[in-house]
C-alpha positions in Angstrom: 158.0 91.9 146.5 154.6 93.8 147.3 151.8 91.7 148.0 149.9 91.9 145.1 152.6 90.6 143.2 152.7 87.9 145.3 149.1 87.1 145.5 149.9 87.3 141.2 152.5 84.9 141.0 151.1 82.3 143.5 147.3 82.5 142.5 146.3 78.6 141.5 147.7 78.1 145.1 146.7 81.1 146.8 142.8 79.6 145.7 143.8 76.2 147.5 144.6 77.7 150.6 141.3 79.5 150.4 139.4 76.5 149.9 141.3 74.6 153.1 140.3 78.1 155.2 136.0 78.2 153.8 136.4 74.2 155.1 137.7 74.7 158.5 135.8 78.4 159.3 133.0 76.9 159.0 133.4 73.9 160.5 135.2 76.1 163.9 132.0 78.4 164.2 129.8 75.4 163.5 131.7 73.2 166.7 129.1 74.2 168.9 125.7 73.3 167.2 127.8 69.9 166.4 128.9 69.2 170.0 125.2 70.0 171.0 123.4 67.5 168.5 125.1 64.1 169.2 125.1 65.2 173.0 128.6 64.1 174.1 131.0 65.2 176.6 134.0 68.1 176.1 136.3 64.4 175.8 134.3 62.9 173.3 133.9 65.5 171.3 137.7 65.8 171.6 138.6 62.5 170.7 135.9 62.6 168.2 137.9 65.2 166.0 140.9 62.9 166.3 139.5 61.5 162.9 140.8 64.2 161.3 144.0 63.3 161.7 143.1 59.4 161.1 142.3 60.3 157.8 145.2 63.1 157.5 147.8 60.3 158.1 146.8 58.8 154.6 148.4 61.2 152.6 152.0 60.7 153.7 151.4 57.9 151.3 148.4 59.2 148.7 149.8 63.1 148.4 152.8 62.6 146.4 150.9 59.6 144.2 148.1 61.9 143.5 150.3 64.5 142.5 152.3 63.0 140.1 149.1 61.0 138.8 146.9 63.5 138.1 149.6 66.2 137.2 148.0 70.2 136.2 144.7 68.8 137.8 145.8 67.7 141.4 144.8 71.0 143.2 141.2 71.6 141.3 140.2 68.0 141.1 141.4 67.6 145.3 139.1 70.8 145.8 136.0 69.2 143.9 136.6 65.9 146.3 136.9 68.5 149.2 133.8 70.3 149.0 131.8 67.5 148.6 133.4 65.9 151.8 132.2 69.5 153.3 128.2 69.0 152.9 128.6 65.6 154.9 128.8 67.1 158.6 125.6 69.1 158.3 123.7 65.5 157.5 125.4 63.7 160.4 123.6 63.2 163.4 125.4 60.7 165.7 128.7 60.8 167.1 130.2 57.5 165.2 128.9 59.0 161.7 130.6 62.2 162.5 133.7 60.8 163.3 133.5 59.0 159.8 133.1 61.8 158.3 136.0 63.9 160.4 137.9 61.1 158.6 137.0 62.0 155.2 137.2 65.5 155.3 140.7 64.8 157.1 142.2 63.1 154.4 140.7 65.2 151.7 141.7 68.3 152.7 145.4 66.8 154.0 146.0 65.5 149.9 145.4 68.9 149.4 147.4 70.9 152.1 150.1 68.7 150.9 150.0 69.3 147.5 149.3 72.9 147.8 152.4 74.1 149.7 154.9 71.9 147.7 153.4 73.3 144.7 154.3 77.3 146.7 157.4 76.2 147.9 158.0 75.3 143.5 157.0 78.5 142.9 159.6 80.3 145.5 162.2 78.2 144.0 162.1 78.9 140.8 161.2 82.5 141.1 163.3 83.4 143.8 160.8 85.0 146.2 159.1 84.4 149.4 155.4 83.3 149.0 154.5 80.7 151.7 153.3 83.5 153.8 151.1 85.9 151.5 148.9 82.2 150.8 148.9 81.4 154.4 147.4 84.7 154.5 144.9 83.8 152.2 144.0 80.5 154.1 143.5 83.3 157.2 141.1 85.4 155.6 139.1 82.7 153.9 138.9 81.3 157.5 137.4 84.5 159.0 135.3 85.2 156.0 133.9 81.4 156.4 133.6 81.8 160.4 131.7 85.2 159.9 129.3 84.0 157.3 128.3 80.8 159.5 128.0 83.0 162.9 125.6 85.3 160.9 123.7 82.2 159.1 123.1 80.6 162.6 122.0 83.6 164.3 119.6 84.0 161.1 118.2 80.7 162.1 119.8 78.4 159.3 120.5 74.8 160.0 123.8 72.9 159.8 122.8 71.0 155.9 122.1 74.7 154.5 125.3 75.9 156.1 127.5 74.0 155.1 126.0 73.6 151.9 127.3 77.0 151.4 130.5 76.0 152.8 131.0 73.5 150.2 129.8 75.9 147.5 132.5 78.4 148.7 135.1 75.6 147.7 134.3 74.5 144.8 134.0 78.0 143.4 137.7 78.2 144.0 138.5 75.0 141.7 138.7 76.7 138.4 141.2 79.5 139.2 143.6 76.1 140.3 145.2 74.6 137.1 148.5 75.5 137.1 151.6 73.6 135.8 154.3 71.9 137.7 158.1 70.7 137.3 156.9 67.1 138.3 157.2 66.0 142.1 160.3 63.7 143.0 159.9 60.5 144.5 158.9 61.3 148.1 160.4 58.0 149.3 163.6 58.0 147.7 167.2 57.9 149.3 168.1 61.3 149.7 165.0 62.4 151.5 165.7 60.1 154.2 169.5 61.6 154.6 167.5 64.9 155.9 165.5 63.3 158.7 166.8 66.0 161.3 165.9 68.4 158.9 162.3 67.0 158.6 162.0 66.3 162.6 162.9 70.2 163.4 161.1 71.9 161.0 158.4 69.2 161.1 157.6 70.1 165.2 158.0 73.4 165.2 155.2 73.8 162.6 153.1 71.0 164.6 153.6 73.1 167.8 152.2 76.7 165.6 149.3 74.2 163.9 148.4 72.8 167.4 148.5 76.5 169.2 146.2 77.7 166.1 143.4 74.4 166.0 143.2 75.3 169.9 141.8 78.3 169.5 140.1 77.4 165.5 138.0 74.4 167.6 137.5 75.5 171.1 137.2 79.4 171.2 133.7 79.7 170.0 133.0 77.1 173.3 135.3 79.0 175.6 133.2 82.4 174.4 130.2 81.2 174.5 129.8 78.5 177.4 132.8 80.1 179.7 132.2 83.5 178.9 128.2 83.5 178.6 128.6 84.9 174.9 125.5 84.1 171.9 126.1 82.4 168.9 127.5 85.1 167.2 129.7 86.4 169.6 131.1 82.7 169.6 131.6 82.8 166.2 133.7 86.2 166.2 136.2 84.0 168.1 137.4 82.0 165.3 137.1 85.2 163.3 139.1 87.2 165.1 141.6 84.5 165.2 141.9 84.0 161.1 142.0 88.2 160.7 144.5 88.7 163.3 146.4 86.3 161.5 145.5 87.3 158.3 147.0 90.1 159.1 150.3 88.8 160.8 151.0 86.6 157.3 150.9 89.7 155.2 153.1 91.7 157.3 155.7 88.6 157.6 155.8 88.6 153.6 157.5 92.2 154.4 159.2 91.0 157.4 160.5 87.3 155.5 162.5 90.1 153.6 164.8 91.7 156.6 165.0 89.0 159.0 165.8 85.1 159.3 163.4 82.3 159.9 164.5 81.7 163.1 164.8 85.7 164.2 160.8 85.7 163.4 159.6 82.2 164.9 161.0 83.2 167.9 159.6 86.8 168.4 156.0 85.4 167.0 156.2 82.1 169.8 155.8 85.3 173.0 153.7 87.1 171.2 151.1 83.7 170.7 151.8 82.8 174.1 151.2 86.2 175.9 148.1 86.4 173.5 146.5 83.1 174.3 147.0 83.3 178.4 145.3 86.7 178.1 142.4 84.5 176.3 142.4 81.9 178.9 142.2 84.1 181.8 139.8 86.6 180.4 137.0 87.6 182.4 134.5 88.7 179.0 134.5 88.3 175.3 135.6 91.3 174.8 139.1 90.6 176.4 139.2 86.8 174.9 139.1 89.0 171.4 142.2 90.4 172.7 144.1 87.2 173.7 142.8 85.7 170.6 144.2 88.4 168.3 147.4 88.4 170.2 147.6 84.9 169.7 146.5 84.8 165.8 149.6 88.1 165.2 152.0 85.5 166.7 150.9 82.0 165.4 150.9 83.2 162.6 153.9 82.9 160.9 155.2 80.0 163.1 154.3 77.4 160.5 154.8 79.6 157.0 158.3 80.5 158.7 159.0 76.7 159.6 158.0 75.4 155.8 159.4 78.0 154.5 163.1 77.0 156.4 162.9 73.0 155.4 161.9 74.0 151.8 164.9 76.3 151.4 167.3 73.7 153.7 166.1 70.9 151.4 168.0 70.4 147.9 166.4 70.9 144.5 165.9 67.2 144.0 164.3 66.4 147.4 162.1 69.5 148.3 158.3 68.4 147.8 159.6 65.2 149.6 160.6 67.2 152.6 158.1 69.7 152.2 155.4 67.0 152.0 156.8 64.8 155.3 157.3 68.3 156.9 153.4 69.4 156.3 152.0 65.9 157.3 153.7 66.3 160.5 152.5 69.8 161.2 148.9 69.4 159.8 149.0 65.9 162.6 149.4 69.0 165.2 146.3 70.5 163.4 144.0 67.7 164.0 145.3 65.9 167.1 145.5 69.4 169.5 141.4 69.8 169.4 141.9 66.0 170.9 143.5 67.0 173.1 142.3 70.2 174.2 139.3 67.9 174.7 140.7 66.4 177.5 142.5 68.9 179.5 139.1 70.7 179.0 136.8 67.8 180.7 139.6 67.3 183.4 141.1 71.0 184.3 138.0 73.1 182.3 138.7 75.5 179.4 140.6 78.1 181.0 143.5 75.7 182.1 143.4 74.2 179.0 144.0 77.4 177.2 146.6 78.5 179.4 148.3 74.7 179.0 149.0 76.1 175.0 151.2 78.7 176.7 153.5 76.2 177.6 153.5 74.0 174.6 154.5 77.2 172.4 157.4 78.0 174.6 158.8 74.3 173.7 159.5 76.0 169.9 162.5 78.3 171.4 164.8 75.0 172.0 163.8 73.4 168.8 164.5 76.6 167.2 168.0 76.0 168.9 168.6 73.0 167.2 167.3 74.0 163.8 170.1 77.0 164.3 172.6 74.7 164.6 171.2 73.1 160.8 170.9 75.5 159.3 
């Protein structure tokens, strides 16, 4: 199936993921001027982002309601709710009402992730094709796109309510291409979906290990550039960017690759090429070579969690898939918010290079797991 056609066939979706990437672009190339204005520590700030997944843990229970509640309108009305949430951080000016925030846009833009890729993993299923990765894709480029735009609005001498002001008006421009119809979503917390908790585990990890090895380098590469390395505000912001286009890139080509090889063949490959890419970033000596790491990182990462969805949704039965694909994505999108937490930490204990180089190791726990899931499948 070309890309085109799958961009075709998935489109309502494929706008959601770009949505979820303009939010989280922006906010990445943004971290900086954020960190700097409510004047906290690397830890802090670390913690601070932890309300992202405070708010992402709601929608384990609210995902599934809102889908079935509002139907044809779950992905464009979740969009509005999500670019409004994306004005709030430019207006926040202490580290408590940021946090509050964090929360807000967490558990907007989780009802959506979770929505969105049971709605692709539908589409697969009826039509017979692989699509998961072609709209990660999407999310990838809308991410650079987003990161770009805010590097070139700060060095322009913008401030954060303007810029994310265009952030928000970025997603909400995507809410009209989202109706689409749906088979209905099963009962999330019904019988059989428990009988697959292995299943869930497996898959679940290895796509919080790929979401944690990506938010790493989405949160804390535009710092590691531009503190570490001595880079400007733009050069920071070509950190993130170089990040979602490298793996931009990597999601398209595994749409071709999704074709010849297994799941597991792929995860497996992609988890040396991330970790090669992202020790190469932590022991850089200039930008230039952190573009390099980062890029490495971004080909390999990149099809970690599309791969891993991809697996539980085809592992799952009929009757349970959004179920599984929904507990699945909360546990991988938990990776997303709690590993710039963490990467908090180790940064304000070890510094930014160790902490880099500590993602190395956390990827290399996928080959086991990938064992495991083997012996599932």
């Amino acid at each position: 199936m070309s890309i085109l056609s799958a961009l075709w066939v998935s489109r309502p979706t494929v706008a959601a993921f770009m949505a979820v990437g303009f939010t989280w672009g922006c906010f990445a190339a943004m971290a900086p001027v954020l960190k700097a204005r409510i004047g906290v520590d690397d830890a802090t700030f670390g913690l601070m982002l932890l309300g992202t997944a405070i708010g992402l843990s709601t929608t384990l229970w609210a995902a599934p309601r809102w889908d079935r509640a509002m139907g044809v309108w779950a992905l464009p009305l979740g969009t509005v709710m999500l670019a409004a949430m994306v004005v709030l951080p430019g207006w926040s000016g202490a580290a408590f009402g940021l946090f509050l925030v964090l929360c807000a846009m967490g558990a907007t833009s989780g009802l959506l992730d979770v929505v969105m890729n049971a709605r692709v993993s539908e589409v697969e299923a009826r039509t017979n094709r692989s699509l998961m990765n072609v709209n990660h894709a999407m999310f990838s480029v809308a991410y650079a796109v987003s990161a770009l735009l805010t590097g070139a609005m700060r060095e322009a001498g913008w401030g954060p309510e303007m810029i994310f002001a265009v952030a928000a008006a970025l997603v909400l421009a995507t809410a009209p291409f989202q109706r689409m119809s749906t088979q209905g979503t099963p009962d999330a917390d019904g019988p059989q979906a428990g009988l697959l908790i292995g299943l869930v585990v497996t898959c679940g990890v290895i796509v919080m290990i790929a979401f944690m090895a990506e938010a790493t380098v989405e949160a804390w590469s535009a710092l590691h550039i531009e503190r570490t390395l001595g880079g400007g505000a733009a050069e920071g912001a070509f950190g993130p960017a170089m990040l979602g286009m490298t793996m931009a890139v990597g999601r398209f080509s595994g749409q071709a690759v999704a074709a010849r090889f297994s799941e597991l063949f792929v995860i497996r490959v992609a988890v040396g090429c991330s970790a090669l890419g992202v020790l190469i970033a932590a022991a850089a000596p200039t930008p230039a070579v952190a573009y390099v790491g980062f890029g490495l990182q971004g080909l390999g990462v990149s099809v970690i969690g599309p791969m891993g969805l991809a697996l539980a949704g085809r592992m799952a039965g009929a009757s349970v898939r959004t179920a599984v694909i929904a507990r699945v994505a909360i546990i991988g999108f938990l990776g997303f918010f709690i590993a710039p937490a963490l990467m908090g930490l180790g940064a304000e204990v070890f510094g930014l290079r160790w902490a880099f180089a500590g993602v190395a190791l956390l990827l290399a726990v996928i080959w086991p797991l990938s064992l495991s899931a083997r012996v599932r499948a």
